[in-house]
N, CA, C and O atoms as CSV, one atom per row, in Angstrom:
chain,resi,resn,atom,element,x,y,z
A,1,UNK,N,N,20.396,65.001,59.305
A,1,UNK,CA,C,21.141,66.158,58.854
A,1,UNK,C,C,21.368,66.039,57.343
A,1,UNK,O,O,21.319,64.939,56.792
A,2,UNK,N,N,21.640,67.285,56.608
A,2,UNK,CA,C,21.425,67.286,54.937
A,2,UNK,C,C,22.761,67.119,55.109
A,2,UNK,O,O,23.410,67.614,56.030
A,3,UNK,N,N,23.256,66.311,54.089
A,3,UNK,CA,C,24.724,66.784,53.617
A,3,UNK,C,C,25.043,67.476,52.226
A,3,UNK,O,O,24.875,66.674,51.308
A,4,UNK,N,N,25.356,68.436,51.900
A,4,UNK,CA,C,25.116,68.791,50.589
A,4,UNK,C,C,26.889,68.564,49.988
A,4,UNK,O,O,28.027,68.860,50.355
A,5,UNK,N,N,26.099,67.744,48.685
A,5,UNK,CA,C,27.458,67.445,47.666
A,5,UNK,C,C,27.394,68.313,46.405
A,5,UNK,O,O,26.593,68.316,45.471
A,6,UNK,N,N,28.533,69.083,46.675
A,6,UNK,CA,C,28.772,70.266,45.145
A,6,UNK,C,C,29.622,69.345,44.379
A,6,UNK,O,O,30.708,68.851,44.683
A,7,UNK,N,N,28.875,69.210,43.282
A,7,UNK,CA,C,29.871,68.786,42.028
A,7,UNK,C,C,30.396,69.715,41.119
A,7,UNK,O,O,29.526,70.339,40.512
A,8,UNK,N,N,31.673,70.023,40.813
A,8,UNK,CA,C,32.281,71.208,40.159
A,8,UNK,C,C,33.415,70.655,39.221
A,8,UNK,O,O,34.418,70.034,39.570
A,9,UNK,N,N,33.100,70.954,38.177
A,9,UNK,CA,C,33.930,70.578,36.762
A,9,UNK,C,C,35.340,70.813,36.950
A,9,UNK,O,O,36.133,69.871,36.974
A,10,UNK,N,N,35.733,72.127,37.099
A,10,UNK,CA,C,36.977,72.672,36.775
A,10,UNK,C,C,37.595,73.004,38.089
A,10,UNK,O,O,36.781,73.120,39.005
A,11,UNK,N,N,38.994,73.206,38.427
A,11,UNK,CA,C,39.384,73.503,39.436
A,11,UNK,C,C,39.389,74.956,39.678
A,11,UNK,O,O,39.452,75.531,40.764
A,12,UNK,N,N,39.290,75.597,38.173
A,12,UNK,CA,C,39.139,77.278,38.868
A,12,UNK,C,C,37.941,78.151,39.300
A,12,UNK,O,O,37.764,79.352,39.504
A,13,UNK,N,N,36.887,76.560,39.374
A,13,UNK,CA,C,35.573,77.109,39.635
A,13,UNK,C,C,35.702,76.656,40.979
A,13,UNK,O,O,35.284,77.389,41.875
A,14,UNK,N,N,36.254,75.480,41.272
A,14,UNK,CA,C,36.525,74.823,42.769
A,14,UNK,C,C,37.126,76.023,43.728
A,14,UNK,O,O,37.150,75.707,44.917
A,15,UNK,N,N,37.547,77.156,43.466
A,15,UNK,CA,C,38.713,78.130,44.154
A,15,UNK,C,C,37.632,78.633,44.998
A,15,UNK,O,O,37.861,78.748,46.202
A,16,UNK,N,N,36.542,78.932,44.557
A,16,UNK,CA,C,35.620,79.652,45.446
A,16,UNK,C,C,35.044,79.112,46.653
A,16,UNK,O,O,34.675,79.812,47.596
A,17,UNK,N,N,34.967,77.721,46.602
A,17,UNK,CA,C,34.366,77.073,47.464
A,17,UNK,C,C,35.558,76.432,48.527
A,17,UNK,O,O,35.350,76.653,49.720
A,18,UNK,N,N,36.731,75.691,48.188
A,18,UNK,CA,C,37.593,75.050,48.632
A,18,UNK,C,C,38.414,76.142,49.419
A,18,UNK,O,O,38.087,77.323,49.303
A,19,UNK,N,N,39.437,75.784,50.191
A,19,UNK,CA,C,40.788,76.960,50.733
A,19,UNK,C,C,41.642,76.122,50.057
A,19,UNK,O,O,42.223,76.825,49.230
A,20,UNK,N,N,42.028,74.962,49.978
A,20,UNK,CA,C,42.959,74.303,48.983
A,20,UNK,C,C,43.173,73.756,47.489
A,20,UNK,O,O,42.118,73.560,46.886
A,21,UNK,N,N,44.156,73.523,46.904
A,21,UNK,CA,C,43.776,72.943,45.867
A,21,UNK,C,C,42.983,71.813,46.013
A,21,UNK,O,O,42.729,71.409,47.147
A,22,UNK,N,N,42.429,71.075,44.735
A,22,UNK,CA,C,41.426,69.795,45.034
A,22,UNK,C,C,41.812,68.995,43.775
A,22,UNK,O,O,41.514,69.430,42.663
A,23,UNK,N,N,42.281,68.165,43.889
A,23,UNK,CA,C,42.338,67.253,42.683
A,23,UNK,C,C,40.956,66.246,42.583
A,23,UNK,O,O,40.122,65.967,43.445
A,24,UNK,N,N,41.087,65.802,41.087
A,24,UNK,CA,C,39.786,64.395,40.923
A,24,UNK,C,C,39.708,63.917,41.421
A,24,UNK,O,O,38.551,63.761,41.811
A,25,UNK,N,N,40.647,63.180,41.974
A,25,UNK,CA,C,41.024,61.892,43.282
A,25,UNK,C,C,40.443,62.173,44.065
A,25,UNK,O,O,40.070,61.121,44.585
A,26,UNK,N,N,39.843,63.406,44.859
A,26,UNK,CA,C,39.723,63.395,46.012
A,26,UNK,C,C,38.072,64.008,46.601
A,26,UNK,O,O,37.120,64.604,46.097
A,27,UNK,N,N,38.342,63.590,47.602
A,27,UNK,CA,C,36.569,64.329,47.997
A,27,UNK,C,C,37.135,65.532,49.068
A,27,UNK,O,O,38.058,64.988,49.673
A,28,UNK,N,N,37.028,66.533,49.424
A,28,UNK,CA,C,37.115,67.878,49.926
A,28,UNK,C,C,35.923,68.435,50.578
A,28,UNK,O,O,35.028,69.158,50.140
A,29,UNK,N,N,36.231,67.675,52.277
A,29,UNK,CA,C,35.036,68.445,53.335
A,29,UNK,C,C,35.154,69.684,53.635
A,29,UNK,O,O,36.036,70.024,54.423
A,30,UNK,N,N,34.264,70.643,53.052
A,30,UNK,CA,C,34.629,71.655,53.607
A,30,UNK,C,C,33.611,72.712,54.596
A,30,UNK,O,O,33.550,73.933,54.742
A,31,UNK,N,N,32.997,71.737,55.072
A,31,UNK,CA,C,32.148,71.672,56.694
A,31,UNK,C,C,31.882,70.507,56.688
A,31,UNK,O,O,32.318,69.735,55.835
A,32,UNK,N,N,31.169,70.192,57.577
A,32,UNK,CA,C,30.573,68.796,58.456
A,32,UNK,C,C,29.361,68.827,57.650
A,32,UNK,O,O,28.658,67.829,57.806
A,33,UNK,N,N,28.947,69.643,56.882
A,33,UNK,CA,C,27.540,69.650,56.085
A,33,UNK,C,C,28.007,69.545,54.499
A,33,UNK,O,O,27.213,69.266,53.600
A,34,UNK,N,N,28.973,69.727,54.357
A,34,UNK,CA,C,29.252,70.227,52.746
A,34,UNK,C,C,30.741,69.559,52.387
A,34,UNK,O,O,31.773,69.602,53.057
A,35,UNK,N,N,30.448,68.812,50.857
A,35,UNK,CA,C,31.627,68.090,50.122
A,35,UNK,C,C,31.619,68.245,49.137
A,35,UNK,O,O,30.503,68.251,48.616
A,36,UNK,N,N,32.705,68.447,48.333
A,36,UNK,CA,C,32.708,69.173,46.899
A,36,UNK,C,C,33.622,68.369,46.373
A,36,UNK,O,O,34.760,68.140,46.783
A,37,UNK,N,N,32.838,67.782,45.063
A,37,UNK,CA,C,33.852,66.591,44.080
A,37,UNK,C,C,34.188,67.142,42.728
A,37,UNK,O,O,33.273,67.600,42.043
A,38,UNK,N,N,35.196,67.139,42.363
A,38,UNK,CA,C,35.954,68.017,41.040
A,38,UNK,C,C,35.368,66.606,40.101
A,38,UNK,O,O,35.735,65.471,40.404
A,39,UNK,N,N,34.471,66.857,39.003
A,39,UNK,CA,C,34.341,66.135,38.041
A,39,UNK,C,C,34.800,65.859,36.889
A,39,UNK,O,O,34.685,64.754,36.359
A,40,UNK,N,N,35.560,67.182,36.218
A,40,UNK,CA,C,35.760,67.273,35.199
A,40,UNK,C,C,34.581,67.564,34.292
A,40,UNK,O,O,33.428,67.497,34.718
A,41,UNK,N,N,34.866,67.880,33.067
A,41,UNK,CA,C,34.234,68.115,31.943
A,41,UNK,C,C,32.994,67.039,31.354
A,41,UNK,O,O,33.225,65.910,30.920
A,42,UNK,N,N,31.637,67.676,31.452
A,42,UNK,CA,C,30.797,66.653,30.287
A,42,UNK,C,C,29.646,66.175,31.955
A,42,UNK,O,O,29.851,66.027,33.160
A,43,UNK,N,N,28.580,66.106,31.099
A,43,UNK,CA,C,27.345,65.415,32.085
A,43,UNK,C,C,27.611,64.297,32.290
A,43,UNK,O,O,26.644,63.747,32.816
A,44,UNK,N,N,28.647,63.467,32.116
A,44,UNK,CA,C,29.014,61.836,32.320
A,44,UNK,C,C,30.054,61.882,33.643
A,44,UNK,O,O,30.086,61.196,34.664
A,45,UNK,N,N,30.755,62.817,33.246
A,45,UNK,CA,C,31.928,62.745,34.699
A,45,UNK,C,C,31.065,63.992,35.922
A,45,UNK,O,O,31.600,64.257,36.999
A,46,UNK,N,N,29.817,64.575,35.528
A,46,UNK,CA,C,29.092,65.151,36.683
A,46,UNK,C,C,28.347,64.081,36.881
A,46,UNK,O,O,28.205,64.226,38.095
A,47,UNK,N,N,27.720,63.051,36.618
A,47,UNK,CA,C,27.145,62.164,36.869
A,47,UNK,C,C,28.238,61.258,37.501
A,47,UNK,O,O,27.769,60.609,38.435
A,48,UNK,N,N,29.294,61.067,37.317
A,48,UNK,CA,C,29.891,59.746,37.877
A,48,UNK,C,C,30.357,61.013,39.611
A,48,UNK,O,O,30.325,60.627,40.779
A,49,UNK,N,N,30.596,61.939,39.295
A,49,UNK,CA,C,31.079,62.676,40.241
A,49,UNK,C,C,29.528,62.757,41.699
A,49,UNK,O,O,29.585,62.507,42.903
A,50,UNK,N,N,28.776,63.044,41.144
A,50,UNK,CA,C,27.765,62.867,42.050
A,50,UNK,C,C,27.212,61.525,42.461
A,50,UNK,O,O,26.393,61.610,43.376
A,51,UNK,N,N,27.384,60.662,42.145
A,51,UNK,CA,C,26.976,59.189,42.345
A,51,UNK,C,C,28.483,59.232,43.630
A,51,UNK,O,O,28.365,59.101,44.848
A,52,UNK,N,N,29.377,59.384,43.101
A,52,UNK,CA,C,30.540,59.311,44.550
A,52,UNK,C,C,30.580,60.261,45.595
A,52,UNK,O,O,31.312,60.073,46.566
A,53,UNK,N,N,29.717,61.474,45.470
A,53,UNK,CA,C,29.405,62.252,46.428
A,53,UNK,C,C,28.043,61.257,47.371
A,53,UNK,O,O,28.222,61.190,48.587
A,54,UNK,N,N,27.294,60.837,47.032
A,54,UNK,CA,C,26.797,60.225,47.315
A,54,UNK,C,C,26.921,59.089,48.397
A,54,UNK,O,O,26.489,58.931,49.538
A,55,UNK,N,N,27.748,58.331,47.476
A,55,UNK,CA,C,28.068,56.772,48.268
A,55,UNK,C,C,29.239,57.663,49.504
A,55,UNK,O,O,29.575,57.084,50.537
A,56,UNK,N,N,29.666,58.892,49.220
A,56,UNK,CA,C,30.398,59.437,50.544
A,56,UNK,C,C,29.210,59.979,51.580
A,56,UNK,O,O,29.740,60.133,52.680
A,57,UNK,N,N,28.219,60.221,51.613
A,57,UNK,CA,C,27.104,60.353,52.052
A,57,UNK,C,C,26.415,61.749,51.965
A,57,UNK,O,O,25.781,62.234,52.902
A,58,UNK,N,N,26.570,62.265,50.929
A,58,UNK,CA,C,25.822,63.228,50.230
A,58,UNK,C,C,24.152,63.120,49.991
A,58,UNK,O,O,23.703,62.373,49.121
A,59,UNK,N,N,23.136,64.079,50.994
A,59,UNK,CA,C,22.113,63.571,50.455
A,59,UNK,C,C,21.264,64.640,49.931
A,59,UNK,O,O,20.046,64.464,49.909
A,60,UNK,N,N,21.879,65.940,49.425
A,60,UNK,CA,C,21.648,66.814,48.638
A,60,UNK,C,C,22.653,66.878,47.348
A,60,UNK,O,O,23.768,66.377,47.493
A,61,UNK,N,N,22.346,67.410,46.223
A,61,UNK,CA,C,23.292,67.612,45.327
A,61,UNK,C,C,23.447,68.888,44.568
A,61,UNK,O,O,22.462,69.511,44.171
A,62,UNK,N,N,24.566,69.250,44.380
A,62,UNK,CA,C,24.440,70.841,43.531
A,62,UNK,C,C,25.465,70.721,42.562
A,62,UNK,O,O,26.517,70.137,42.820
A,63,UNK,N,N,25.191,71.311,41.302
A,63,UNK,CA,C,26.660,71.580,40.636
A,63,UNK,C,C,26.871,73.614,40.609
A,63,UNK,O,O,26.226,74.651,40.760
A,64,UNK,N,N,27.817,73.260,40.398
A,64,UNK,CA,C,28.484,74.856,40.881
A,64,UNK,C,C,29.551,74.580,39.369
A,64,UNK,O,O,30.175,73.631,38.893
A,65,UNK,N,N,29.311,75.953,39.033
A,65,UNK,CA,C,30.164,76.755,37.839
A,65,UNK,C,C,29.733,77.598,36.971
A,65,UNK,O,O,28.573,78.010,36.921
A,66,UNK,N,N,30.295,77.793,36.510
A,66,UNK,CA,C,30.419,78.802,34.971
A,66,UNK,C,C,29.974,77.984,33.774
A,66,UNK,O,O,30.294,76.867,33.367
A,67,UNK,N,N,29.259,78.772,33.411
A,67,UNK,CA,C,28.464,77.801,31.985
A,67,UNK,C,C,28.502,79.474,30.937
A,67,UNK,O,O,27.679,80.387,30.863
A,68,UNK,N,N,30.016,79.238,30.186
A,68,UNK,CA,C,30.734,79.954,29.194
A,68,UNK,C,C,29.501,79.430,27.888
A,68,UNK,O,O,29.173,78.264,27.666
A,69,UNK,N,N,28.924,80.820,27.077
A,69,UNK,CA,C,28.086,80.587,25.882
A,69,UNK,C,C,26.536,79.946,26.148
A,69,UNK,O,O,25.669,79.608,25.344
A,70,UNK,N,N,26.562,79.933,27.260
A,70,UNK,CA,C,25.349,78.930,27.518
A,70,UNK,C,C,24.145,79.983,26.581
A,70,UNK,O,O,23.333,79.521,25.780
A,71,UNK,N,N,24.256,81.108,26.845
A,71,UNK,CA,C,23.103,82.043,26.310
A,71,UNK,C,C,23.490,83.446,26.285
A,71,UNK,O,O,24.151,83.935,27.202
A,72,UNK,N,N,23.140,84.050,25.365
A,72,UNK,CA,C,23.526,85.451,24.857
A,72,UNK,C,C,22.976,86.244,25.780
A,72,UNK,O,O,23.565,87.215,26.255
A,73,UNK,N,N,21.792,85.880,26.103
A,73,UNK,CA,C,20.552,86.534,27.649
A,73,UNK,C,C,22.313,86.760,28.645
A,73,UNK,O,O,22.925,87.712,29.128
A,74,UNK,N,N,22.459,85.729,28.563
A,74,UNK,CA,C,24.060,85.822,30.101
A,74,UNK,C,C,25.003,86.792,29.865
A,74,UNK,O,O,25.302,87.353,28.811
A,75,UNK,N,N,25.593,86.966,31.393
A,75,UNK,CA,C,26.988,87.790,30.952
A,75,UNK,C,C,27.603,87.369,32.478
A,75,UNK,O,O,26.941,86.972,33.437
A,76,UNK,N,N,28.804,87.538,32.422
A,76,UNK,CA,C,29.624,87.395,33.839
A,76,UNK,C,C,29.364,87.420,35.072
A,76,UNK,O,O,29.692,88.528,35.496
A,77,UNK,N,N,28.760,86.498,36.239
A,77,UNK,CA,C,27.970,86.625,36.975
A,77,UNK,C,C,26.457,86.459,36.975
A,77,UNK,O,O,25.787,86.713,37.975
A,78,UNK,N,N,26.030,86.104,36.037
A,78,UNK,CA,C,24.920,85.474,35.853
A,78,UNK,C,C,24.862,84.532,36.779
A,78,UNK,O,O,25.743,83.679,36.888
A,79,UNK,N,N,23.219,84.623,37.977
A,79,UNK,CA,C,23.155,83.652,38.176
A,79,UNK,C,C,21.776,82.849,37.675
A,79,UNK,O,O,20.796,83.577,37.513
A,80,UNK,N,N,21.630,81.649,37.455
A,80,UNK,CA,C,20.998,81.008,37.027
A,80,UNK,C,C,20.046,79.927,37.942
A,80,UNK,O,O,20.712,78.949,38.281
A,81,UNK,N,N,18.705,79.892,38.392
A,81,UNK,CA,C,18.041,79.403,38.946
A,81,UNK,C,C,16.987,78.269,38.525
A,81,UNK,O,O,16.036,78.839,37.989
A,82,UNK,N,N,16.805,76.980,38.558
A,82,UNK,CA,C,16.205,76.398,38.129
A,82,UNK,C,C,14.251,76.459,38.047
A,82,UNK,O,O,13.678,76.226,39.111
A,83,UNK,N,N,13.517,76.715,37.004
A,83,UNK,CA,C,12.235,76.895,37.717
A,83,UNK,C,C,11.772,75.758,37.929
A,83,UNK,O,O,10.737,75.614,38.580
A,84,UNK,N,N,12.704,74.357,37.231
A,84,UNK,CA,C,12.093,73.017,37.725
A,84,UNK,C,C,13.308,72.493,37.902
A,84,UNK,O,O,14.428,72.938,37.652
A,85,UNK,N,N,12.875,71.319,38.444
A,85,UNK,CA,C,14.003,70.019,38.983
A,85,UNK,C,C,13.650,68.728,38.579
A,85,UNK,O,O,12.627,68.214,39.031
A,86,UNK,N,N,14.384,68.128,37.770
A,86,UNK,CA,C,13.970,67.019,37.603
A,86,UNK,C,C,14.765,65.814,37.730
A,86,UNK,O,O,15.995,65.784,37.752
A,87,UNK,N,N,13.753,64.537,37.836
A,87,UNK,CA,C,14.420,63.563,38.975
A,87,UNK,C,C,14.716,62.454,37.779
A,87,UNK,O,O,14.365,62.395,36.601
A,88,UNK,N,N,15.464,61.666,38.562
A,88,UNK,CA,C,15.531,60.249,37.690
A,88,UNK,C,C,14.561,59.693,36.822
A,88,UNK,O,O,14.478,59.701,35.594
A,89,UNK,N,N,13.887,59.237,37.655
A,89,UNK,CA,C,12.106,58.889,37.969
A,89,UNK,C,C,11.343,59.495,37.000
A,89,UNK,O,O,10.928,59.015,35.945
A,90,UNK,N,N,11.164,60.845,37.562
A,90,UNK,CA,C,10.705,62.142,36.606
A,90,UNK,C,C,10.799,62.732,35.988
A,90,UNK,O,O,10.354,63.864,36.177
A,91,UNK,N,N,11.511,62.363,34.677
A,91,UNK,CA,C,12.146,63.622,34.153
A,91,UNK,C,C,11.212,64.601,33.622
A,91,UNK,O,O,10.363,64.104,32.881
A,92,UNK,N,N,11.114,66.218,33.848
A,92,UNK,CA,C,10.511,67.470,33.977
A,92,UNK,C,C,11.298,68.345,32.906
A,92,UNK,O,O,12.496,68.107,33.059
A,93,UNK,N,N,11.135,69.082,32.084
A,93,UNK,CA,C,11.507,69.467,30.938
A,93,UNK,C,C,11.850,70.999,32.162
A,93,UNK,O,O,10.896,71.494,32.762
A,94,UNK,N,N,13.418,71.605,32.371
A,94,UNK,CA,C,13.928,72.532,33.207
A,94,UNK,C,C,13.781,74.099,32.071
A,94,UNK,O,O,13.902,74.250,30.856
A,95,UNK,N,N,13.467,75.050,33.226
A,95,UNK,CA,C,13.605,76.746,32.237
A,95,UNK,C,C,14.368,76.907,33.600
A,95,UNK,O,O,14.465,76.333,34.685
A,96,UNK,N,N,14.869,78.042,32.920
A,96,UNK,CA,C,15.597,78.778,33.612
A,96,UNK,C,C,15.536,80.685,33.860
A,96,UNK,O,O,14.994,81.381,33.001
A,97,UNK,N,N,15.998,81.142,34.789
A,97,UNK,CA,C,15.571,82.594,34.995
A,97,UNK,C,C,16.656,83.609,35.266
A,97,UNK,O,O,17.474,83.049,35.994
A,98,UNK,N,N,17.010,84.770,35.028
A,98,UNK,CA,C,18.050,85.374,35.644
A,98,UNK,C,C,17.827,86.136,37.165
A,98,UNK,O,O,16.795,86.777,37.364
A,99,UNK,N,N,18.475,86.059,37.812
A,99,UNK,CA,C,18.336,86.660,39.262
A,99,UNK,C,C,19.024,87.618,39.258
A,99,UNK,O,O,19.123,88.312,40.270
């Protein structure tokens, strides 16, 4: 079975996914398939945040939020789709598309 781990920066991006508040401290099941870890700010605390989704037994990973300025192309609701993925191993130079 997949378990998918959402990593999410901010807590007012967490509102959508969670029914409760969620602090850092904590990991938040919110199915038998799905766990969502509040990271905080910066690719270092989404990285430390998904490495503990993980060792909780996460064997998918997603980050979920709002990416404010990312590109003038954007506006509110933008969603953003990866046309690549890249791995540890592999790193793959990522574009992106609007849906």
């Amino acid at each position: 079975m997949t378990i998918l781990g959402i990593v999410v920066a901010l807590k007012a991006e967490a509102q959508g996914l969670v029914k409760k508040p969620i602090s850092a401290d904590e990991i938040c099941r919110v199915s038998e398939e799905t766990i969502v870890k509040l990271s905080g700010l910066g690719p270092e605390m989404a990285h430390l945040a998904g490495r503990t989704l993980v060792k909780e037994g996460a064997t998918a990973l997603l980050s979920w939020g709002s990416a404010g300025a990312l590109s003038t192309e954007l506006f509110p609701g933008s969603l953003i789709i990866p046309e690549t993925v890249f791995f540890e191993s592999n790193r793959l130079l990522s574009k992106y598309y609007l849906a």
